[in-house]
VEXPA-531093 format. One record per atom (N, C-alpha, C): y, z, x. Coordinates in steps of 0.2 Angstrom, whole numbers, plus 5000, padded with zeros to 4 digits. Layout:
YZX
...
This chain:
480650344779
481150314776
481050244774
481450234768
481350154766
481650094772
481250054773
481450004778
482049954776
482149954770
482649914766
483349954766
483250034767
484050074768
484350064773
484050064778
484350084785
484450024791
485150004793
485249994799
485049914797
485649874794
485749814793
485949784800
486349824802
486749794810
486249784815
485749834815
485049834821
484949794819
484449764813
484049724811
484549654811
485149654812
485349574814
485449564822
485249614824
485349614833
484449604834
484149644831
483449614834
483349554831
483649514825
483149464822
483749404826
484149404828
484649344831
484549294832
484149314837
483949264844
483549204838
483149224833
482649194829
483049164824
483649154823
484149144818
484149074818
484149034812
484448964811
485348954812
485448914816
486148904817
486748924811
486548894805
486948944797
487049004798
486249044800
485949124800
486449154804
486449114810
486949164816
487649174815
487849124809
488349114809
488849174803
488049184799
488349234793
488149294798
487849304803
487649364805
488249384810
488749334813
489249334817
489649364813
489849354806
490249364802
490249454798
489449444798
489649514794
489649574800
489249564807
489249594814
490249614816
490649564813
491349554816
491849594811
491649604806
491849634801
491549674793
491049724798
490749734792
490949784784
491549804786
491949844779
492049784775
492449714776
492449664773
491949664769
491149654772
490649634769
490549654764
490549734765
490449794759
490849764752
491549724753
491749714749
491749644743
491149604746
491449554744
490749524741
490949494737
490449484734
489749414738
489249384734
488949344737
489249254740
489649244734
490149204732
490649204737
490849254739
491549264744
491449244750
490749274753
490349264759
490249184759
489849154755
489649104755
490349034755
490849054751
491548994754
491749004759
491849064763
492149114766
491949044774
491049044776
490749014777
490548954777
490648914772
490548854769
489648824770
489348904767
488748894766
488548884758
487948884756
487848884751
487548964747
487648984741
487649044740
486849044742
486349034741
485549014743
485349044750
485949014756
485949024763
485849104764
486549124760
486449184762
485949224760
485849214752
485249244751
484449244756
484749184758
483949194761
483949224768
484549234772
485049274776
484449354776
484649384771
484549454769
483849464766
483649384765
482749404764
482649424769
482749354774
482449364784
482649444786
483249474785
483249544787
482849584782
482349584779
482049634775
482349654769
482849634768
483149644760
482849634755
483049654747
482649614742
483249564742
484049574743
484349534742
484949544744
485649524742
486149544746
486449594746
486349624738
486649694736
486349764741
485649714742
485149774744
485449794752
485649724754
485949724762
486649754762
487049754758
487849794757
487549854758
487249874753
487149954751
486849994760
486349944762
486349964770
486849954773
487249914774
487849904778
488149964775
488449974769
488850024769
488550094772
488150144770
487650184773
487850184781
487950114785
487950124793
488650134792
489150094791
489950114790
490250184791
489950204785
489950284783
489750334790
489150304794
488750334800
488550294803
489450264807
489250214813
488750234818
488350174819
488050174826
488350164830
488150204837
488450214846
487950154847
488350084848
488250044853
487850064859
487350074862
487250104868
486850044873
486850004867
486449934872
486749914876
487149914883
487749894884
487249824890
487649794892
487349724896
487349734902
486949714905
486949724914
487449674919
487949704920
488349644926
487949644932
488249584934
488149574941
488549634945
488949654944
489449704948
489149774948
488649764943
488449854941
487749864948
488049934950
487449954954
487049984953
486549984959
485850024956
485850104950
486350114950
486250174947
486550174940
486950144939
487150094934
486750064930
486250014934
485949964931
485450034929
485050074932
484750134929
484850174923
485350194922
485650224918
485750184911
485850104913
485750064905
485350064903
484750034909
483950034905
483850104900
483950154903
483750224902
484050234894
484850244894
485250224889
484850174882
484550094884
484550064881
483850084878
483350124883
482850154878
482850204874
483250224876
483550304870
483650264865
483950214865
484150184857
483850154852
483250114859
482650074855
482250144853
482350194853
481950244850
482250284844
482950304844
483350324838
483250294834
483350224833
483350154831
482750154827
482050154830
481550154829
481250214824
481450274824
481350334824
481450344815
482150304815
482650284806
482150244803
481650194803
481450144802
480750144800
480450194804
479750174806
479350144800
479350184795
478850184788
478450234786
478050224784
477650294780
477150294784
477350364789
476950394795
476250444788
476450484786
475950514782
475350484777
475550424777
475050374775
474750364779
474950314785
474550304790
474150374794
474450404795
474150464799
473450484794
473750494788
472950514782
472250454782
472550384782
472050334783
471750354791
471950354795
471550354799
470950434800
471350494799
470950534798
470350524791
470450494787
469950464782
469350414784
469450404791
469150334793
468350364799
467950324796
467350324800
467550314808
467950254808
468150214816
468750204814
468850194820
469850164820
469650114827
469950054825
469950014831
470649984831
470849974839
471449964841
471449874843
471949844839
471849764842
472749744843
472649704848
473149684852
473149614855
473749574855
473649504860
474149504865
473949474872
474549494875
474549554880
475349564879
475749614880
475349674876
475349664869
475149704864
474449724864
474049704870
473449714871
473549774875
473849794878
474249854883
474149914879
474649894876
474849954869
473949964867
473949924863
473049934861
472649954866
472649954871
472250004875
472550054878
472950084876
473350154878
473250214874
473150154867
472950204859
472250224861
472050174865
471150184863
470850254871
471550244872
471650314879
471650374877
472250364872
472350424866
471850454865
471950424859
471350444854
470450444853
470550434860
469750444862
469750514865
470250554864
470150614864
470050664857
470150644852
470150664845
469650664843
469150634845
468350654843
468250604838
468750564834
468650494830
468250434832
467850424832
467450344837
468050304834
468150284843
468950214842
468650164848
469050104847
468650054851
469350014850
469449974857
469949924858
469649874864
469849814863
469549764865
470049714870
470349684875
470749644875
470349574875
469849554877
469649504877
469849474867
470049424867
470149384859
469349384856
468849334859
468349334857
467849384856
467949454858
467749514856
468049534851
468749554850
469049564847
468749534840
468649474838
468449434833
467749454831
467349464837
466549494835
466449564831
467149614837
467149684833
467349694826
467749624825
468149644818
467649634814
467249584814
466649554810
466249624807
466349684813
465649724810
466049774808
466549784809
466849844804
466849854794
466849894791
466849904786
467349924782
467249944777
467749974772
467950044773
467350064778
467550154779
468050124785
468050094788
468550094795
469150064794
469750094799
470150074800
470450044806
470649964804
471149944811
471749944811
472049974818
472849964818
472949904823
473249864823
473649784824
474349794827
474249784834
474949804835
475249724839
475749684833
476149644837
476949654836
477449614842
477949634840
478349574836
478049514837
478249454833
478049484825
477249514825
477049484818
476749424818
476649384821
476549324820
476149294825
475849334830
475249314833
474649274830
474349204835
474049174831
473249204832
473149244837
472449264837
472249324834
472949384834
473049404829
472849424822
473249354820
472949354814
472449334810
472049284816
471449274814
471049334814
470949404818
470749454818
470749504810
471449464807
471749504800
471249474795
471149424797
470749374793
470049414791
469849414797
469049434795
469049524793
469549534795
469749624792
469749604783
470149574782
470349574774
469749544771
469149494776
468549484771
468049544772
468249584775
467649634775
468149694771
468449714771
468949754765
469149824769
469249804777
469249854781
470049864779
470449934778
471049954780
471249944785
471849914786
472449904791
473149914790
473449964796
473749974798
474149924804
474749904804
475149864806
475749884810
475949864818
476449914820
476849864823
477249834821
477749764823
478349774821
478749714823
479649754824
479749694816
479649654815
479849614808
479349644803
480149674797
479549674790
479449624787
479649564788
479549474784
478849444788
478649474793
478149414798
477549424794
477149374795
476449394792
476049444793
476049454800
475749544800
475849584796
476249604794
476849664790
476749664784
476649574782
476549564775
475949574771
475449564776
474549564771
474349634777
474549674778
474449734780
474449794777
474049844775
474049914770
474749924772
474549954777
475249974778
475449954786
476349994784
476649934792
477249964794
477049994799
477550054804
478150004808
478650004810
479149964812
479249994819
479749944822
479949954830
480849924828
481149934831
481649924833
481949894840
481949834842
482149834850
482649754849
483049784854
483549714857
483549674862
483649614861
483449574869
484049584873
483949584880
484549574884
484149514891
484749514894
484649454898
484149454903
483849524905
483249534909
482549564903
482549594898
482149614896
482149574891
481649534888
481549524882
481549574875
481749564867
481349604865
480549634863
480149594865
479649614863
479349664872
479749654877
479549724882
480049784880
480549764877
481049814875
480349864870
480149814865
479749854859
479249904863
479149864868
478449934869
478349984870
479150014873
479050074872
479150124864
479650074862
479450094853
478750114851
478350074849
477650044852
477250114853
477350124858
476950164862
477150244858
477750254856
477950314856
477850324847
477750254844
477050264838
476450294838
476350274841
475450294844
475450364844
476150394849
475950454853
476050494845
476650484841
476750534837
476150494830
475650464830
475250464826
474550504828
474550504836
474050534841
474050614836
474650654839
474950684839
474950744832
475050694826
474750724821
474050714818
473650674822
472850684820
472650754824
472750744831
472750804833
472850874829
473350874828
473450944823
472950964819
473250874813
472650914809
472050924808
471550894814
470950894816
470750954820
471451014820
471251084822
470751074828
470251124828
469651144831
469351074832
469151024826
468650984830
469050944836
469750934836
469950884839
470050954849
470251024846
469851044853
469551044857
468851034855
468351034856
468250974859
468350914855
468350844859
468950854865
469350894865
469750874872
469550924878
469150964875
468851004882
468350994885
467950944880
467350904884
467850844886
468150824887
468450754889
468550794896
468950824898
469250874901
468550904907
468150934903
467650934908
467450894910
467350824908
466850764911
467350744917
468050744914
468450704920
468450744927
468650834926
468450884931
468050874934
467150834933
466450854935
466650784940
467050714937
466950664940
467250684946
467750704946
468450714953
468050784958
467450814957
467150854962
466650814965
């Protein structure tokens, strides 16, 4: 699905926290009222506020819009087929089993959410079966993710390779080529070592594959292509450990249909996996 149709109300709860004081204040507004919004023109919002017509527009870039109309026509679409709040906040009064059931809850949605949004799986899935190598990079957190994928998919019979060290990360990109493919997983988009990594990908003319929660950040932007996440922050999780499991549950459903389609070769790679790991545990 288009990243630009679906789910303005999410995309103002994930991007907030990162809001200029103006930004939070249009996003308070159309969060508070958003049948209003559907109705009113750019002009209306902007006196309404006592911003400037510019503010807003640049409002609905930051959320991935082309522009405001682009952003109404998403808000309408959610109106029509409200979202179930389910992110609800942890009290201090709430008990163990309470506070279980939110997280639990809270991921369910960081996954529906995610699920509306992701991007063009069918691309990406075809790049990488197209690909000599597939290498997984990651900073961080996101280095986790990257070597969960390289857990994966080293059973598909694909030669894949993931690194957490930065300074490797930067050697192995150097040697990849135009047959291979690397996936880039941040949840800012904006990692600085990161990007240095993209950098030497795009002088060597290596395809990339991008899985981050912003469609505006740098990742997203100079990447082939670029899968989304959805997550919300609350008071004990951040969003970017909320993404992870978005994140992860990318991977699996990319895992998932190279499998398939790799029929018989990718069996055969999981039966010799399967017996190596057997031979080791006797």
């Amino acid at each position: 699905m288009n990243y630009e149709q679906l789910h303005c109300l999410a995309r103002i709860k994930t991007h907030y926290v990162h809001l200029s004081d103006k930004e939070k204040r249009i996003a308070d507004y159309i969060a508070n009222d958003p049948e209003k919004i559907v109705h009113c023109s750019i002009n209306q919002v902007a006196d309404d506020l006592e911003v400037a017509d510019s503010t807003v527009f640049r409002f609905c870039k930051r959320l991935g819009f082309k522009g405001f109309q682009a952003m109404k026509i998403a808000l309408a679409a959610e109106i029509v087929t409200p979202m179930k709040d389910i992110h609800e906040h942890i009290n201090e009064e709430d008990d163990i089993q309470t506070v279980t059931e939110k997280v639990f809850r809270s991921n369910i949605k960081t996954l529906e959410d995610t699920l509306k949004i992701t991007g063009d799986f069918e691309t990406a899935v075809k790049a990488i079966l197209a690909s000599d190598k597939v290498e997984f990079f990651g900073s961080g957190g996101s280095s986790i993710i990257a070597m969960d994928a390289y857990h994966k998919f080293i059973r598909s019979g694909i030669p894949v390779q993931a690194n957490s060290d930065t300074h490797i990360q930067l050697m192995s990109a150097s040697q990849l080529s135009s047959k291979d493919l690397a996936i880039l997983i941040s949840h800012s988009g904006s990692t600085k070592d990161l990007l240095q990594v993209l950098d030497l990908l795009k002088e060597n003319h290596v395809q990339t594959i991008a899985i981050t929660n912003y469609a505006k950040s740098p990742l997203s932007q100079r990447a082939d292509i670029s899968l989304f996440t959805v997550a919300e922050e609350t008071i004990y999780r951040s969003e970017a450990l909320s993404s992870r499991i978005a994140q992860l549950t990318i991977i699996d459903a990319l895992f998932v249909n190279v499998m398939m389609a790799r029929e018989e070769t990718a069996k055969e790679s999981l039966q010799k996996i399967r017996q190596a790991i057997s031979l080791k545990r006797m």
